[in-house]
C-alpha positions in Angstrom: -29.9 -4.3 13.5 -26.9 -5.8 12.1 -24.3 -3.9 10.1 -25.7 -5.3 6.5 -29.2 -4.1 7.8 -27.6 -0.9 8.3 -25.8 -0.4 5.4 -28.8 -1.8 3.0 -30.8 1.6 4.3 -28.5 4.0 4.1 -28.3 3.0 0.5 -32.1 3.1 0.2 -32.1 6.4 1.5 -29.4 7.6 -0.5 -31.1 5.9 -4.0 -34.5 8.1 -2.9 -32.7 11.0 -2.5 -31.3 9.9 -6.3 -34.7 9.4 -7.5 -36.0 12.6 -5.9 -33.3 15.1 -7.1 -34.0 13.2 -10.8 -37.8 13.9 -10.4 -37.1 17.1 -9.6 -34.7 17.7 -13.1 -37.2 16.6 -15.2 -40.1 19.2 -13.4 -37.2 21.8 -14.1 -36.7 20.8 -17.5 -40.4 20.8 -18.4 -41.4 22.8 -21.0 -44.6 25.6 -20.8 -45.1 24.4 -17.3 -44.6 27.9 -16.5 -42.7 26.9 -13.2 -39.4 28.8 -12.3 -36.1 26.6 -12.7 -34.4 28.1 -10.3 -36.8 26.6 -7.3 -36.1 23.2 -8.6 -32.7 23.9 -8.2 -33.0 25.2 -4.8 -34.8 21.9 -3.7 -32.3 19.9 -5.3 -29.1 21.7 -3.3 -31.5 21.6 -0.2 -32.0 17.4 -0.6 -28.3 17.1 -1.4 -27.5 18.9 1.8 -29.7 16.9 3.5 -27.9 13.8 2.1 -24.5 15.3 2.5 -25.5 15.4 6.5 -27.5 11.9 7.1 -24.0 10.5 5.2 -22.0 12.4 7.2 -23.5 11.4 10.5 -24.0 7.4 9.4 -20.2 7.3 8.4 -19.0 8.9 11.8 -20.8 7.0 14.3 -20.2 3.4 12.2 -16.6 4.1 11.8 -15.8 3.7 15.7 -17.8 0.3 15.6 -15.9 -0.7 12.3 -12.8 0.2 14.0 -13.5 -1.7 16.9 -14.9 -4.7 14.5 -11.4 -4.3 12.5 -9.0 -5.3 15.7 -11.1 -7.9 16.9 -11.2 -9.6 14.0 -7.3 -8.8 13.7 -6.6 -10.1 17.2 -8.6 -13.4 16.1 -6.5 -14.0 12.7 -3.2 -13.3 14.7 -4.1 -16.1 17.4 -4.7 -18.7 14.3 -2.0 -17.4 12.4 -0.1 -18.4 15.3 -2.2 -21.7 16.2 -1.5 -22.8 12.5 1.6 -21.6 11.5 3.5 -24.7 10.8 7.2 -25.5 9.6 5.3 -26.7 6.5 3.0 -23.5 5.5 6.4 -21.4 6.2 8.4 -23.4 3.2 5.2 -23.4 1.3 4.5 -19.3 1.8 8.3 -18.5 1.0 7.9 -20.5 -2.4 5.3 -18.9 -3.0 6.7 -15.5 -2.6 10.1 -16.8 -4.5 7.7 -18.2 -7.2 6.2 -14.7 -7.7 9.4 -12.9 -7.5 11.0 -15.4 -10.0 7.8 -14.5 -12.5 8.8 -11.2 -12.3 12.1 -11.8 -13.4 13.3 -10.9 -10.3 16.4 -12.3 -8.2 15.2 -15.0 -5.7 15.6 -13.8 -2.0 15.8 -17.2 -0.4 17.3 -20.7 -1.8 16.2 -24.0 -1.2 18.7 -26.6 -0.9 18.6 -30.1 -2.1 20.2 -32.3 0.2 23.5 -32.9 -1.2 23.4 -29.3 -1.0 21.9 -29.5 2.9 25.0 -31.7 3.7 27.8 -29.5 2.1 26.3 -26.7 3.9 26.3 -28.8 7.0 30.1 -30.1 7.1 31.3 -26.4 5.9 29.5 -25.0 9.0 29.2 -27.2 11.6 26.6 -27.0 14.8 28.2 -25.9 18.3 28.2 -29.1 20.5 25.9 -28.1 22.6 23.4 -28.2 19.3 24.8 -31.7 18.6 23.6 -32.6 21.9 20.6 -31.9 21.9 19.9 -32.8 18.1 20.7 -36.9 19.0 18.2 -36.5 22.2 15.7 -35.2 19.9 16.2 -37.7 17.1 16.6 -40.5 19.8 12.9 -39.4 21.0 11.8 -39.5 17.8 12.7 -43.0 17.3 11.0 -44.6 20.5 
């Protein structure tokens, strides 16, 4: 049975036990019936116990199977989290966290440089040689 399936009956079982516990108010609220009240009540407390239990039991043995759903599903977002993460979607997801923090009136935790800004940055602090070094062999693949 799959989990909807599952799921679709416990609710059918709990909306008869509604309907049967409603039933049951309206025999204890008949008038010059001449049944007793209290019975009713009984039956009701007896059908909510009943409930209580069957509730119980379903939400105990699905939880370890939801658990166990709930970190293989995990496990499968982090391995396309990590197949998709791009250079691209990381500016993109910091903007829009800067966006929302900006909305909020906010102070911006990260600050995007144009690129007279870039350049400035660049010749205050400049890369280590060995950086250098490999930068031109990477741009000089680039351009074959």
């Amino acid at each position: 049975m799959q989990k909807a399936h599952l799921y679709e009956a416990i609710l059918l079982v709990n909306r008869g036990i509604d309907d049967a516990v409603r039933g049951l108010e309206r025999l204890k609220r008949a008038k010059d019936s001449g049944l007793n009240a209290a019975y009713f009540d009984e039956k009701a407390t007896l059908f909510e116990v009943h409930r209580a239990a069957l509730n119980g039991y379903f939400c105990n043995n699905t939880e370890s199977g939801e658990n166990r759903d709930a970190a293989r599903f995990e496990k499968r977002h982090r391995e396309h989290e990590k197949r998709m993460l791009d250079e691209v979607q990381v500016y993109q997801d910091v903007q829009a966290v800067e966006e929302s923090r900006r909305r909020e009136g906010k102070a911006p935790r990260v600050r995007f440089f144009s690129s007279e800004e870039q350049q400035a940055w660049e010749r205050q602090y400049p890369k280590p040689a060995s950086d250098v070094a490999s930068e031109v062999q990477r741009r000089k693949g680039e351009q074959e």
